[in-house]
Every structure is written in C-alpha cells, then in structure tokens.
C-alpha positions as CSV (number, residue, x, y, z in Angstrom):
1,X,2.7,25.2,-4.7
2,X,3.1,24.3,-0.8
3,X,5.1,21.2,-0.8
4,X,5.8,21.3,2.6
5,X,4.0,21.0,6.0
6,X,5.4,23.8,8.0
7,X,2.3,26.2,7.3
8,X,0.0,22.8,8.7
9,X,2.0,23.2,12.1
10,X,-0.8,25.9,13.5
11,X,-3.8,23.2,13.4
12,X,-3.9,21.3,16.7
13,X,-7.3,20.3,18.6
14,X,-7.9,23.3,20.7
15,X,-7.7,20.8,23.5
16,X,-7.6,17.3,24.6
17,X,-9.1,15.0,24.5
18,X,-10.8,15.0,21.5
19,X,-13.9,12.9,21.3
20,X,-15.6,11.4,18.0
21,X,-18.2,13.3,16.5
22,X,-21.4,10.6,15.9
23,X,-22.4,10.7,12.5
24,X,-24.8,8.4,11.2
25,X,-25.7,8.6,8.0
26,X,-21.9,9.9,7.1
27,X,-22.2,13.0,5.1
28,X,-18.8,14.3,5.4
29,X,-18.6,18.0,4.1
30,X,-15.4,18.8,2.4
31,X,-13.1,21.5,1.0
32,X,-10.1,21.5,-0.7
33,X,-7.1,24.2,-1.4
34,X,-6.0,24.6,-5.2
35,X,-2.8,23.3,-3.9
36,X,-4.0,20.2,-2.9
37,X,-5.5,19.6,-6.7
38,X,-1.7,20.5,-8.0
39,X,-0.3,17.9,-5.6
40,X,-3.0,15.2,-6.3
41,X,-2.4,15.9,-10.0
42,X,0.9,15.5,-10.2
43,X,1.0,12.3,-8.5
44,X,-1.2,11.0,-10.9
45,X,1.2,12.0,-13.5
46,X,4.1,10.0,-12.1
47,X,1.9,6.9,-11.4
48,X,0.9,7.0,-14.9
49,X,5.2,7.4,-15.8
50,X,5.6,4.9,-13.6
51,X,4.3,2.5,-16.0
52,X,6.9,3.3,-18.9
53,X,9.9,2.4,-16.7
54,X,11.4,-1.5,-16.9
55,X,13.9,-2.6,-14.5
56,X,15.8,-5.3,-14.1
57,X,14.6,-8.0,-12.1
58,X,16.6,-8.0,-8.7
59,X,16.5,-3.9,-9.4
60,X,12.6,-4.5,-9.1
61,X,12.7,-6.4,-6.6
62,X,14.9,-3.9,-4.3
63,X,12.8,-1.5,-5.2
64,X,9.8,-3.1,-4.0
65,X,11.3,-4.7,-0.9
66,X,12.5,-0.7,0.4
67,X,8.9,0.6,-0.5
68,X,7.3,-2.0,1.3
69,X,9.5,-2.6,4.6
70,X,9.3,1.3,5.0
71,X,6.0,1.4,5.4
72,X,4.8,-1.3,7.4
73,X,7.8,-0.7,9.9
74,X,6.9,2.9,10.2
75,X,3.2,1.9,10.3
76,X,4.2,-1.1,13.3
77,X,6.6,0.9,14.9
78,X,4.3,3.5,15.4
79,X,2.2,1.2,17.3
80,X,5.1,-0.6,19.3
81,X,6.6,-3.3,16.9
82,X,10.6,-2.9,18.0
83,X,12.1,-4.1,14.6
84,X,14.5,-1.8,13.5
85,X,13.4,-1.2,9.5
86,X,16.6,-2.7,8.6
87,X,15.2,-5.9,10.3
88,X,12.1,-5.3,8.9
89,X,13.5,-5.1,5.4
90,X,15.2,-8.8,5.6
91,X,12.1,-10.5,6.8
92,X,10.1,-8.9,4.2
93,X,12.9,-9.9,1.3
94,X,13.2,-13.3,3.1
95,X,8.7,-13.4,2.6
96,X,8.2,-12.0,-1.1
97,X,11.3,-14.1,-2.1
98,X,9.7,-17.4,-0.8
99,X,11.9,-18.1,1.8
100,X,8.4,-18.0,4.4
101,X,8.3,-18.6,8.3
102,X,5.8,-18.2,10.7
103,X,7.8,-17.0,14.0
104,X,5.0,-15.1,15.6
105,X,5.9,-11.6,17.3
106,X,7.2,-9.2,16.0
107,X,8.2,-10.6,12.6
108,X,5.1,-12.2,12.1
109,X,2.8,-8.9,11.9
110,X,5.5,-7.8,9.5
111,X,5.2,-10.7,7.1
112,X,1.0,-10.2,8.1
113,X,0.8,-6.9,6.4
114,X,2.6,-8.0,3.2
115,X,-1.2,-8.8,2.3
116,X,-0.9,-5.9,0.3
117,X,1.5,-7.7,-2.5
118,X,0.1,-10.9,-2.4
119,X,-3.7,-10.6,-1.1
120,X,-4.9,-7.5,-2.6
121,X,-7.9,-9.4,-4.3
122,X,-8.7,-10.8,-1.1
123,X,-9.8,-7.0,0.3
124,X,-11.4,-5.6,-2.6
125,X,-14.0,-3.4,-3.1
126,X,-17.0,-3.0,-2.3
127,X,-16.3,-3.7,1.3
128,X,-18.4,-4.8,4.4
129,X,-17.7,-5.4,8.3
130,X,-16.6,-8.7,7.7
131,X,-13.8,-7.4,5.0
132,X,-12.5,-5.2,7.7
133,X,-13.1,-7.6,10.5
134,X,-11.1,-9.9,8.4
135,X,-8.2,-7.5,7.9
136,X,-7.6,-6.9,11.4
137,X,-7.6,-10.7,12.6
138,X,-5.1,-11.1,9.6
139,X,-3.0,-8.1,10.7
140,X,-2.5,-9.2,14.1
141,X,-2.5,-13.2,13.8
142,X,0.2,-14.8,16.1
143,X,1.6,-11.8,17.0
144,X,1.0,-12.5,20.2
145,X,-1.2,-10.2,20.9
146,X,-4.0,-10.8,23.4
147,X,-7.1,-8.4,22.3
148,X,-9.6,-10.0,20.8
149,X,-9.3,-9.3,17.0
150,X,-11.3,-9.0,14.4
151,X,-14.6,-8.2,16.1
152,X,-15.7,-4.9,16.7
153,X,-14.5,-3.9,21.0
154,X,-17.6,-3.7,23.4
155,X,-15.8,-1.3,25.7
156,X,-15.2,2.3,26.2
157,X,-11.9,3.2,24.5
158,X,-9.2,5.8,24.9
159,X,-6.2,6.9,23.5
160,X,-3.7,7.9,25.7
161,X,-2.9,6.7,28.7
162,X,-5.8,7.6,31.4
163,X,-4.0,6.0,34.3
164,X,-1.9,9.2,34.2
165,X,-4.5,11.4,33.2
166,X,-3.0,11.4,29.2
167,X,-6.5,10.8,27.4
168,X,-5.9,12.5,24.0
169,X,-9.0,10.9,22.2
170,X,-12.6,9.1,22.7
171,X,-13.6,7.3,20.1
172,X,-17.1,6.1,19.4
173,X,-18.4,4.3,22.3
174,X,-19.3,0.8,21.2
175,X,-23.0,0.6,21.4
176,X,-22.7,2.8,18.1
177,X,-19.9,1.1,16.9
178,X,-22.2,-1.3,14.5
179,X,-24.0,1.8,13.0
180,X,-21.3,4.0,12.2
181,X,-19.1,1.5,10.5
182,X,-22.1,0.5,8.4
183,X,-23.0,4.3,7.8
184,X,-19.1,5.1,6.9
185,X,-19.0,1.4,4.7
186,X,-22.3,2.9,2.9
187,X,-20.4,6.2,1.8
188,X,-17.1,4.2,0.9
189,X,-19.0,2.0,-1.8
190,X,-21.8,4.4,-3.0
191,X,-20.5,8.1,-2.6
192,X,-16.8,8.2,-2.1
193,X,-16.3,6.9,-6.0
194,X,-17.8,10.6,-7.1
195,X,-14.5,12.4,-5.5
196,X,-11.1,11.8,-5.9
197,X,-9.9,8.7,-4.6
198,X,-7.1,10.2,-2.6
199,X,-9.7,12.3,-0.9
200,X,-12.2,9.4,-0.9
201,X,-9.3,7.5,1.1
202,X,-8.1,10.0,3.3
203,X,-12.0,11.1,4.4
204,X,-12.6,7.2,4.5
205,X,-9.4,6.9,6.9
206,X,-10.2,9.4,9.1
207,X,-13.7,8.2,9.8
208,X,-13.0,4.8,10.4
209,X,-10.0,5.8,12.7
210,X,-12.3,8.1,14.5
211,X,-14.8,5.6,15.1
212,X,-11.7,3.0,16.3
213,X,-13.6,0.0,16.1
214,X,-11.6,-2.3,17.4
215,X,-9.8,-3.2,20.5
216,X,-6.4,-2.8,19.1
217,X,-4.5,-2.7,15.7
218,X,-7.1,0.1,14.6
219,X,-4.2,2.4,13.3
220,X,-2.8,-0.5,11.4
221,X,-5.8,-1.8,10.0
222,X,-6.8,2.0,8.8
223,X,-3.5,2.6,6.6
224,X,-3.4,-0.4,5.3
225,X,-7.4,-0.2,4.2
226,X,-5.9,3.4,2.7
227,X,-2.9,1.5,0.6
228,X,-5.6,-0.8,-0.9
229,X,-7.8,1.8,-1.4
230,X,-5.7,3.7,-3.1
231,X,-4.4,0.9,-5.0
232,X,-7.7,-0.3,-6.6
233,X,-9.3,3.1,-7.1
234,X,-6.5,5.7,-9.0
235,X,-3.0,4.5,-8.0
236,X,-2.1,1.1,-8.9
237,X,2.1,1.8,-8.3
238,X,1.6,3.4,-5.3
239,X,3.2,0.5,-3.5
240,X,6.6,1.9,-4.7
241,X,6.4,5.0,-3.3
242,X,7.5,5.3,0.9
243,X,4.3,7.1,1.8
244,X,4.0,5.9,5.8
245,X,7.3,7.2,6.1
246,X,6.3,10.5,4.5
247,X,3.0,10.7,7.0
248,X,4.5,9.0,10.1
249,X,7.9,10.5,10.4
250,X,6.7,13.6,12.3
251,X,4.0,11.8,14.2
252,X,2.6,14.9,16.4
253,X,1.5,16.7,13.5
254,X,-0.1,13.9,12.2
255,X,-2.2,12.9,15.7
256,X,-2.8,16.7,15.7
257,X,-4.4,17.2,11.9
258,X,-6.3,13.8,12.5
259,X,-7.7,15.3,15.9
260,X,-8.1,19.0,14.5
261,X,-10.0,17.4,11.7
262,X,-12.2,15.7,15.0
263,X,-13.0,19.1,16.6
264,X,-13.1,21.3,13.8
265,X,-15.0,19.0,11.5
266,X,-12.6,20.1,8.4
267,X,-11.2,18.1,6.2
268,X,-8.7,20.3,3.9
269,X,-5.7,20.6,6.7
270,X,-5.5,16.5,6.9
271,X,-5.6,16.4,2.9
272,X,-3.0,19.2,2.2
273,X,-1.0,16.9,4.8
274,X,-1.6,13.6,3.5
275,X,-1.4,15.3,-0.4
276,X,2.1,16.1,0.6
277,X,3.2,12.6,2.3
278,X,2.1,11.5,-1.4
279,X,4.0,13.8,-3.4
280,X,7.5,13.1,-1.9
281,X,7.2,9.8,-1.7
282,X,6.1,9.8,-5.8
283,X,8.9,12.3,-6.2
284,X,11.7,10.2,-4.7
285,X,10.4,6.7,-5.8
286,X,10.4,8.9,-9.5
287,X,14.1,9.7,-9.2
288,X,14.8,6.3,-8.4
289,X,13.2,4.2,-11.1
290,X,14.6,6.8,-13.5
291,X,18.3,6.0,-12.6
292,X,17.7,2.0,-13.0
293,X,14.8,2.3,-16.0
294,X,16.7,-0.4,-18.5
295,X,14.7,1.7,-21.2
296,X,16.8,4.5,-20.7
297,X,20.1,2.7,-20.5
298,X,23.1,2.0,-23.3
299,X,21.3,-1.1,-24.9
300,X,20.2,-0.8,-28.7
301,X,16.2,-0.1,-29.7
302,X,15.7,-3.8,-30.6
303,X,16.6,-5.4,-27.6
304,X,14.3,-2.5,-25.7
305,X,11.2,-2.9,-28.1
306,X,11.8,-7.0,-27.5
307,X,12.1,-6.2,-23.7
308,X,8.8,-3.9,-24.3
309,X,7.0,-7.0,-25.9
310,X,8.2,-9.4,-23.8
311,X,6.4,-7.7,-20.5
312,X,3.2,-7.0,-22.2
313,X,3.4,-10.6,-23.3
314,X,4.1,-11.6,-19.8
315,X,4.3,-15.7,-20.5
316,X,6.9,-18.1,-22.3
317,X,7.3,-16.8,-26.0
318,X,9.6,-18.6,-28.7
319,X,12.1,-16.6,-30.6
320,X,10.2,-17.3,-33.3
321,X,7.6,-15.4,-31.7
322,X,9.6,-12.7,-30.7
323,X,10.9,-12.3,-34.5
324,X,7.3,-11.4,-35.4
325,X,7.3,-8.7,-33.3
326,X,10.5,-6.7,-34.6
327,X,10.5,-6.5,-38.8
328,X,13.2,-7.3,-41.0
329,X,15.4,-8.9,-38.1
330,X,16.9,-12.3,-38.6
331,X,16.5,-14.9,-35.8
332,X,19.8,-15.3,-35.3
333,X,20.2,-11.3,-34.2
334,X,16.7,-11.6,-32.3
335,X,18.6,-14.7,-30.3
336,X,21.2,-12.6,-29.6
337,X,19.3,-9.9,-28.2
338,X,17.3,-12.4,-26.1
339,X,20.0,-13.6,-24.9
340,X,21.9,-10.5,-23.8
341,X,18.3,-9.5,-22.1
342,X,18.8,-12.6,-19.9
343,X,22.4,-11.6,-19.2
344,X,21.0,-8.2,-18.3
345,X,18.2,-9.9,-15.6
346,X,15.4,-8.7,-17.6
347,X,14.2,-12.2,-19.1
348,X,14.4,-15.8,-17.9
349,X,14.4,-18.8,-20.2
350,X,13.4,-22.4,-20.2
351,X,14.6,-25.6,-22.4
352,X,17.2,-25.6,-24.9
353,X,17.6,-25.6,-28.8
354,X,14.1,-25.9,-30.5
355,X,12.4,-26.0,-27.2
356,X,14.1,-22.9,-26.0
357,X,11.7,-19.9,-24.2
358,X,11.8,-16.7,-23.0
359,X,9.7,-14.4,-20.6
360,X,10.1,-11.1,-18.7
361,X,10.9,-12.2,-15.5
362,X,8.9,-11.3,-12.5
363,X,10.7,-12.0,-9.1
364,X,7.7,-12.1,-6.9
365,X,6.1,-14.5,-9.7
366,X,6.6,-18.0,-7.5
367,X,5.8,-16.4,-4.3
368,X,2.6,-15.0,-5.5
369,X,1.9,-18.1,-6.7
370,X,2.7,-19.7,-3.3
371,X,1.2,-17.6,-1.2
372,X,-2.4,-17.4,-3.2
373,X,-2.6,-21.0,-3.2
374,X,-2.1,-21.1,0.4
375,X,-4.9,-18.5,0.9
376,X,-7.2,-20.5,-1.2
377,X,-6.2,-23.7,1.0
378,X,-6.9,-21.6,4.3
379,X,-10.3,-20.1,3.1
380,X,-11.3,-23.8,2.1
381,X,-10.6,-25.1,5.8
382,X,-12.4,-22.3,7.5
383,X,-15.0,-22.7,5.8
384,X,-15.3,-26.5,6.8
C-alpha cells in the first residue's frame, strides 16, 4: 500500500492559473486506485477501535484539546492567522474548559471554529446556502475582518496576487455563483450518500472550493464543512485525529492536487492525497489512545467492567445500581472500586452516604452545556 505522497509530487496544473470548470447540474465523474480503498478501510477500522478505548478524564481532554488546536491553527494559519499552535492550544483549552472570552482577532476565529465540538447539530445534514452562509459569518465573526461574510461575493475573484501578475486560480464568476452552489448542495444531499463518505467529502470540498463562493474565509469554511461531514456521515472520532496538519503541512502539493484536479477534471490524485492525510493522522491518534486506554492498564476486571457500565450509562448511578451490574460482588468491594475509579479521574461523584453518586466523567460536559444554551439564546434574538 502507498502510504506516502511522494509518487502524488508529478500532478501540478499544467499551468496557471487555473480557472473553475462550470458545472451545473454537478455530475462529478470519479475513479479510485485499490490503494485508496485499503487506506479508506483501514481508517474505518481504527475509528471503529476508537470506541473501545476509555481514558481518563484530563487524558481525554488533552487529547482532544491537541487534535483540535492542530487543526484549526494549521487551517487559520494557512490563511494568515499569526498564532503560533502553542497559542492556539491554550485558547482552545481555556474555550472547551469554560473559561470563554470574546477578544476578537486572532483568538476569536480560533475559539469560532471550535463549532465543531460544541455546534455540530447546528450544521447538519441536509444542507442549504443559508447552512453555509451561516458557517462562514460564524467563522469569521469579530475577527476583525472587513469582507462582507456570509453572503455569496458579487465580484470577480482571484487567488493569487494579480497586482504582481501571481493569479494561480479563477473561481466561478459570481453571476453563477447562486447556481453552482445549489447544483453542488443538490449532489451533497441526494447523490454523494451512494459513495463513500470520505470521497463524498473530499469531491464535495473540492467543488465548493472551486466555486469560492465567498469573499473571503472560503478555505476555512470548506475544511471545516469536510470535518462535519465527515463526522455525521462514517467517522464520528475523527476529531481526534490531526488531519489539517496531515493535508496542510506541505501546502504546494496540496494547491497543486486541488488545481490538477481543476484542469484535468480527475479526482483519484486529490483522494489518494487526502486518503493519506487520514491514515496518519488515525495512525498516530491510534498509538496514542492506546498508551493512555485505562482498559488496558494494571486495574482489576471489576473496576474496568464498572468503568465500561458507568460510560454507557453516562448519568448519576447509585452503588446500588452499579452492584446490579457486576454479579456476586458485595457493595462494600463495588464502593471500593468506585471509589478508586474517582481517584483514577475516570468518575466523579455527588452527595455523601445514602445520597452518594457516581458518573463517568465527561470534561467538556459543562461547557457543552454552556455553550449550547448560549446558541439557543442567540438564535432566539436573531430571530426577533
């Protein structure tokens, strides 16, 4: 299998610029290399291992916190944010740990595309202009930028810098802009679910990054529409996994494959690359759970089966209740193993004595909380 992307180095646009390809209705043809299915396949695996691992709560919660402040700084800093990811890792464990600010700039367009944790319901499927019109305003709130956001550009567009004669793409020009959005929304909700979704995503990406619908925050908007994409569709712990990193990091092969893909009108280079990106990123994340997963660590089976119950469970449970869920186990020795769960920063408790309670304990559980009620209050004052 090619888990590498030093044969993907030969295909560059035969020239630049590269300009969009109208295609209304989107009927993307597309071909795929046995090594991509290997790839795809075995990330589905892991996200599916994923699932058996249980870490401690601050282990969880560094975990997340790395995944998520890799991405959206190599995603921002692609685009001109200067946080260093250090940075952007203590303002996003300062956000999912409640400790919330709005300082506009810089930090606030990384604390803006932490919708993925908290929002993800907010964006889902199927989806229409107004979802992704919505997405980019969010993105690029009091950031301080100065395009207009969230409404689809009415001028020309480059990329590049035309002043010195650097024009390395045209996207759609905006009297089409309407159209092709609708034609590409069309596939994404009634023909993209018959593939696999990380080809449904990455063709979906493409398009709508071709088309560049709006004035700015286009690139940003079109990964983070892939995350949740992905997320919904086939790869629910794919927020673990440092995949912008794995994509970004060498960013002239990745303008390249996205404008090869332009000119040629193939698909299979970008998803070998992108199949790749994923793969790592499973691969390391893997590694990592592995070393912290409490189910694999010295403590005795009836403290991991209780720790097993105790997430599926997910609220406040009595030992009483959790002695129903081991047989032949006093209460007294099913307290003990609560307790030492607690000590471990798996569980948390509440009350004492007869009014004592358990529950796995979820570090982003208040935030979430926080955060959605806010939403709810927001949406409510819009509309009115």
């Amino acid at each position: 299998m090619i888990n590498n992307y030093s044969n993907l180095t030969q295909f560059k646009p035969r020239g630049y610029p590269v300009s969009h390809k109208r295609k209304v209705p989107f009927a993307p043809r597309i071909a795929i290399s046995r090594e991509f299915t290997e790839r795809i396949n075995r990330v589905r695996e892991l996200d599916q291992e994923f699932e058996r691992f249980i870490l401690r709560a601050d282990d969880y919660l560094d975990l997340v916190v790395s995944a998520y402040a890799s991405n959206i700084h190599w995603s921002t800093a692609l685009e001109g944010n200067p946080l260093s990811e250090e940075e952007v890792r203590k303002v996003t464990r300062m956000t999912m740990t409640g400790r919330m600010e709005h300082p506009g700039g810089p930090n606030q367009e990384i604390i803006n595309h932490l919708v993925n944790v908290y929002m993800p319901m907010g964006f889902q499927l199927p989806w229409t202009r107004e979802t992704l019109c919505r997405l980019n305003e969010y993105l690029l709130e009091d950031t301080g930028n100065r395009s207009r956001t969230g409404t689809f550009r009415t001028k020309l567009a480059y990329v590049g810098d035309p002043r010195i004669g650097e024009v390395h793409f045209r996207p759609a020009p905006p009297e089409h802009i309407g159209e092709e959005i609708d034609s590409l929304l069309d596939w994404v909700n009634n023909e993209a679910p018959i593939y696999n979704p990380v080809i449904a995503a990455s063709v979906m990406f493409h398009e709508f990054e071709s088309i560049h619908p709006f004035e700015d925050g286009n690139g940003r908007t079109g990964r983070c529409l892939f995350h949740l994409y992905l997320k919904y569709t086939a790869l629910k712990n794919s927020h673990l996994c440092k995949i912008d990193h794995k994509m970004l990091e060498n960013s002239e092969l990745y303008y390249g494959l996205l404008g090869y893909a332009d000119q040629e009108g193939s698909y299979k280079e970008l998803l070998d690359f992108i199949s790749i990106a994923l793969l790592e990123s499973y691969e390391e994340a893997h590694e990592e759970l592995m070393s912290k997963d409490l189910l694999s660590s010295s403590l005795d089976e009836t403290a991991k089966q209780l720790l097993i119950r105790a997430r599926r469970h997910k609220d406040y449970f009595s030992i009483r209740e959790a002695r129903s869920w081991i047989n032949g186990l006093s209460e007294q020795t099913i307290a003990k193993r609560l307790k030492e769960l607690e000590t471990e920063g798996a569980l948390e408790s509440r009350g004492r004595t007869v009014g004592l309670r358990y529950r796995f304990k979820d570090p982003f559980m208040g935030t979430r909380e926080l955060l959605q009620r806010r939403l709810r209050e927001k949406e409510a004052s819009d509309r009115h």
